[in-house]
VOGU-3710 file (C-alpha; in Angstrom, 3 decimals, decimal comma):
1> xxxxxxxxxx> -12,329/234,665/2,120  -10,666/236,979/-0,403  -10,414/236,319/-4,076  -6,983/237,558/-5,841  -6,672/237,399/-9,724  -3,810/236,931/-11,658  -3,112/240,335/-13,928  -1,363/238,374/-17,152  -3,328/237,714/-20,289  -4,471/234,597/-21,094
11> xxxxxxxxxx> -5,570/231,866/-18,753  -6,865/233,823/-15,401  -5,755/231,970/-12,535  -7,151/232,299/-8,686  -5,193/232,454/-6,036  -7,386/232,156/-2,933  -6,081/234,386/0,425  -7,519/234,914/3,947  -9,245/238,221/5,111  -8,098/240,261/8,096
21> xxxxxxxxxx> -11,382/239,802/9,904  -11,071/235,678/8,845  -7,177/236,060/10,394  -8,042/237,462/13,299  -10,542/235,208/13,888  -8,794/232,144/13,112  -5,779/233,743/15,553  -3,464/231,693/17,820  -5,402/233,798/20,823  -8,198/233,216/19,432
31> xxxxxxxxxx> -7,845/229,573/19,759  -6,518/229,297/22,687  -9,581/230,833/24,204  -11,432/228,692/22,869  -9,515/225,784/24,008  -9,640/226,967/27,541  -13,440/227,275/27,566  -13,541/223,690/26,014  -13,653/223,704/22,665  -11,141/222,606/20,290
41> xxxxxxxxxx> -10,327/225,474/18,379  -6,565/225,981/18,289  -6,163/222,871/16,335  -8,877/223,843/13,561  -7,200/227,001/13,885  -3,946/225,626/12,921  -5,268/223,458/10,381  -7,509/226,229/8,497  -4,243/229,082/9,319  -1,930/225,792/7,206
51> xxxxxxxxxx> -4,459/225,814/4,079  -4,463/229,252/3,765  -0,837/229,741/4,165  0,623/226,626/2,616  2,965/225,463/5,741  1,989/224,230/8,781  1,584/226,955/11,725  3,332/226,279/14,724  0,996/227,779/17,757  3,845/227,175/20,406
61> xxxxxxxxxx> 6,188/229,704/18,170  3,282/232,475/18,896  3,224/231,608/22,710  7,232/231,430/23,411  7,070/235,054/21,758  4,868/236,011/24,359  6,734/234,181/27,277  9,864/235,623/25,583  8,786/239,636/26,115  7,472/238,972/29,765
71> xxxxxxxxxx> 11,167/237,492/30,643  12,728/240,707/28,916  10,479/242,995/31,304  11,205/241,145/33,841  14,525/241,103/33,476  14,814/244,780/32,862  12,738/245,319/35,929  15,655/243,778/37,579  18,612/245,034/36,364  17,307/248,673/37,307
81> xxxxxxxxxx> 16,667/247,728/40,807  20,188/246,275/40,371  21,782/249,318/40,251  20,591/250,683/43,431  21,476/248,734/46,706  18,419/250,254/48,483  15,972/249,605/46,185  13,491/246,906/47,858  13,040/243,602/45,669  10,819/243,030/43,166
91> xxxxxxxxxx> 11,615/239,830/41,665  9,078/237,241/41,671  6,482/239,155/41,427  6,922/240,012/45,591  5,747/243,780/45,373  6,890/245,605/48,947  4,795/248,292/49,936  6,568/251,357/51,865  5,691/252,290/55,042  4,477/255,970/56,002
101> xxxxxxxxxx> 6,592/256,678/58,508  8,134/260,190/58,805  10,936/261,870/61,230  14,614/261,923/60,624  17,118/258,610/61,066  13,945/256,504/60,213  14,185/253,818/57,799  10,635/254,236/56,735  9,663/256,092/53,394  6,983/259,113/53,558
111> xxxxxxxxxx> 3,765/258,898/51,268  3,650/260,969/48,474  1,081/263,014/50,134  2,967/263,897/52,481  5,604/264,896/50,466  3,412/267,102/48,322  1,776/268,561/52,105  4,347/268,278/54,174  1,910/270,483/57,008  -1,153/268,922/56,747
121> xxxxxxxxxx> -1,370/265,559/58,968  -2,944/262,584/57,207  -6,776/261,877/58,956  -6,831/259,799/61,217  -3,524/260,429/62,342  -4,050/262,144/65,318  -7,001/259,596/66,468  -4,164/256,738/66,319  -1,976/258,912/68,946  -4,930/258,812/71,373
131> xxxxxxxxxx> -4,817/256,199/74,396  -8,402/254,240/74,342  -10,736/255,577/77,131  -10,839/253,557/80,159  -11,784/253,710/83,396  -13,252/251,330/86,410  -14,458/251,376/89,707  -17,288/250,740/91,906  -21,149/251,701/92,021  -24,500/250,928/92,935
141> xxxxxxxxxx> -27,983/250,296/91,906  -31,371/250,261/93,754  -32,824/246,658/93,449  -36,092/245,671/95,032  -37,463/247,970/98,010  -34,689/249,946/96,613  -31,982/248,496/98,447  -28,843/249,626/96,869  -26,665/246,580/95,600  -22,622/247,111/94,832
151> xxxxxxxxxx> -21,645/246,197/91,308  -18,332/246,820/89,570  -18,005/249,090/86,366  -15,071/248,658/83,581  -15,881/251,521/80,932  -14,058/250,734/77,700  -14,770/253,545/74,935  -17,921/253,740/74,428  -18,968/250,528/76,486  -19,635/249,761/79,822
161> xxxxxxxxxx> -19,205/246,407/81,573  -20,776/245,478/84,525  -19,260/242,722/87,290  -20,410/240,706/90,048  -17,613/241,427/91,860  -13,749/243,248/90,951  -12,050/239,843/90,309  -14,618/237,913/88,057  -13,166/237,194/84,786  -16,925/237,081/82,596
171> xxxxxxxxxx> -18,880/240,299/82,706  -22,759/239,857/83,674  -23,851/242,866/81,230  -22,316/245,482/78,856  -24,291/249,140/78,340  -23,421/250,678/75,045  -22,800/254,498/75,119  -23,595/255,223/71,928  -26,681/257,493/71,827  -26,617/257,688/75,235
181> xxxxxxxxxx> -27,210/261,002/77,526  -26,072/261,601/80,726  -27,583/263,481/83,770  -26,622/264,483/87,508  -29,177/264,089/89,736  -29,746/265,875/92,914  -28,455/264,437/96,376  -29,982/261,633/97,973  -29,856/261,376/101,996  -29,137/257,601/102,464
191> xxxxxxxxxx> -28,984/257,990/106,591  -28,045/260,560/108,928  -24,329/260,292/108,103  -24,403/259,225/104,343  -25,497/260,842/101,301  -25,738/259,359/97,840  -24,705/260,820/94,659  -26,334/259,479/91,927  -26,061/260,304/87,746  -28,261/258,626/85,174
201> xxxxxxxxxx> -27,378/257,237/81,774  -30,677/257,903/79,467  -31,304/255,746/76,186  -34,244/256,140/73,661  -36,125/253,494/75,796  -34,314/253,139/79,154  -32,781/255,049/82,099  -30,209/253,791/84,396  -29,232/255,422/87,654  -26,069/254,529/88,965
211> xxxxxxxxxx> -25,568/255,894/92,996  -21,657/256,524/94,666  -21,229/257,491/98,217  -18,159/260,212/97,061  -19,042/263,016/95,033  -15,656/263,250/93,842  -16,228/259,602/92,500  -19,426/260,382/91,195  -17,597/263,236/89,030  -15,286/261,701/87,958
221> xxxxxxxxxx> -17,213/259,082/86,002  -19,177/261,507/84,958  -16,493/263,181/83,024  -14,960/260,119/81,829  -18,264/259,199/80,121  -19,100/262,638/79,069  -15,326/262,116/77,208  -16,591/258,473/75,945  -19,608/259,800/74,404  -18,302/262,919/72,777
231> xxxxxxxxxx> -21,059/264,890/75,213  -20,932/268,841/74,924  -22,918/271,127/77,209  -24,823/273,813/75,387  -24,494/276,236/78,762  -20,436/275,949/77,978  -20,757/277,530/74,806  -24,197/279,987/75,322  -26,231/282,067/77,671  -29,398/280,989/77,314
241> xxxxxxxxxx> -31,946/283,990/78,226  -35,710/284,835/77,845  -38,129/282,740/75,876  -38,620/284,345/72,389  -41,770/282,294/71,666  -43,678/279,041/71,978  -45,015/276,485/69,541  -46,643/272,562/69,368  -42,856/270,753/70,062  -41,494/273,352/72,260
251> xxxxxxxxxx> -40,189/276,936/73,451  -38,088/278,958/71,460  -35,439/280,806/73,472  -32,712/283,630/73,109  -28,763/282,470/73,165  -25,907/284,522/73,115  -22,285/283,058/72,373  -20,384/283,608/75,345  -17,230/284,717/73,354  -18,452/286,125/70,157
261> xxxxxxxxxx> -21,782/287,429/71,523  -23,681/286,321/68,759  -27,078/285,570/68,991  -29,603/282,310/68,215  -32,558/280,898/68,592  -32,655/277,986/71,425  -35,361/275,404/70,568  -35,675/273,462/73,924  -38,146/270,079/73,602  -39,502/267,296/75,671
271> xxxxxxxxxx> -37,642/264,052/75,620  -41,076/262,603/76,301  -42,830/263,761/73,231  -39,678/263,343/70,797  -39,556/259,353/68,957  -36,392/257,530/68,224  -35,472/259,309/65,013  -35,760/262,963/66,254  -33,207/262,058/69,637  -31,159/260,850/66,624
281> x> -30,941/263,728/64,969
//
């Protein structure tokens, strides 16, 4: 609290006023955080703001100010979107977000990025174009005394479900792909007419061999999986030729790009004597 002093001669009288620091504190805003956390401080602030000033404060003439400058924005909000018969709604609050779709005739609105990069496709994009992965048919596995037992196969992305039969509704296991490696394994003679063809799906801690009496079958979902996976074949991309040298976690050999002829080193390991977090990697 401030002191003011009267500048006439004789008697000195005091005239007593607030301080900015003891207005701000003694606020309408000020109270009325207080009063929300449960304290009663917008009516001492009243009272105290009334001594000071000589009339009585009125803290609802502070708050219809405020009330009265959100209805002006709002209503100025409106009467610009009033002017233009596309413009989506606002009122209310209800904020519309615009779609990104593009081509012409469209009622859809384009992003700003792609207005700013009208060539470059937003990520992601392409991946939503893609039809999911699936495939299904039938296969074996050896059992006891390796006797080969029929099972059905519905691969969907990156997992593989396993039936009892084609028309059973519940699925009796599902393989995940991910991490997964696959193999072709050599012909099997089953009898003198039939031959298997069998592939194997390798995990960190598993192998399963699955066994078709087509080869073309037996191709076929082994390109669909390779597809699943995301599997590339080193021998697509490089020759791999004589061993440049040998060390404690495997041999070093020579690979040329088939295109560019450029040459690398080739580090081929055991699976046996590699742990979880190197097949990771």
């Amino acid at each position: 609290m401030a002191e003011k002093h009267g500048s006439g001669g004789g008697e000195r009288k005091t005239k007593k006023i607030a301080s900015p620091t003891m207005l701000r504190s003694l606020s309408p805003t000020a109270g009325e955080r207080r009063r929300d956390e449960g304290a009663e401080g917008g009516a001492a602030a009243s009272s105290m703001l009334s001594n000071v000033a000589g009339d009585k404060v009125n803290l609802d003439k502070f708050k219809s100010r405020k009330d009265e400058r959100k209805r002006r924005a709002q209503q100025e909000v409106e009467t610009t979107l009033g002017d233009d018969p596309d413009s989506p709604s606002m009122r209310n609050s209800d904020f519309v977000r615009l779609t990104n779709q593009k081509g012409a005739g469209g009622n859809g609105f384009a992003s700003p990025s792609h207005i700013l990069n009208p060539g470059v496709e937003r990520a992601g994009h392409e991946e939503s174009k893609k039809e999911p992965i699936q495939f299904e048919g039938e296969m074996m596995r050896k059992a006891k005394e390796n006797k080969l037992k029929k099972y059905w196969y519905c691969l969907l992305e990156k997992e593989l479900y396993v039936y009892k039969h084609k028309d059973d509704e519940n699925h009796k296991q599902m393989i995940n792909l991910v991490g997964i490696f696959i193999k072709e394994e050599p012909d099997e003679a089953l009898d003198r007419k039939n031959i298997l063809y069998p592939f194997t799906l390798i995990s960190v801690n598993k192998q399963r061999t699955f066994y078709l009496l087509d080869k073309a079958k037996r191709d076929e979902w082994v390109a669909v999986i390779k597809k699943a996976i995301g599997y590339a074949n080193l021998f697509d991309f490089y020759d791999v030729k004589e061993a440049l040298g040998k060390g404690k976690f495997g041999t070093v050999k020579l690979g040329v790009h088939k295109k560019t002829g450029k040459k690398v080193a080739v580090k081929v390991m055991k699976k046996k004597s590699m742990t979880k977090q190197d097949i990771e990697l």
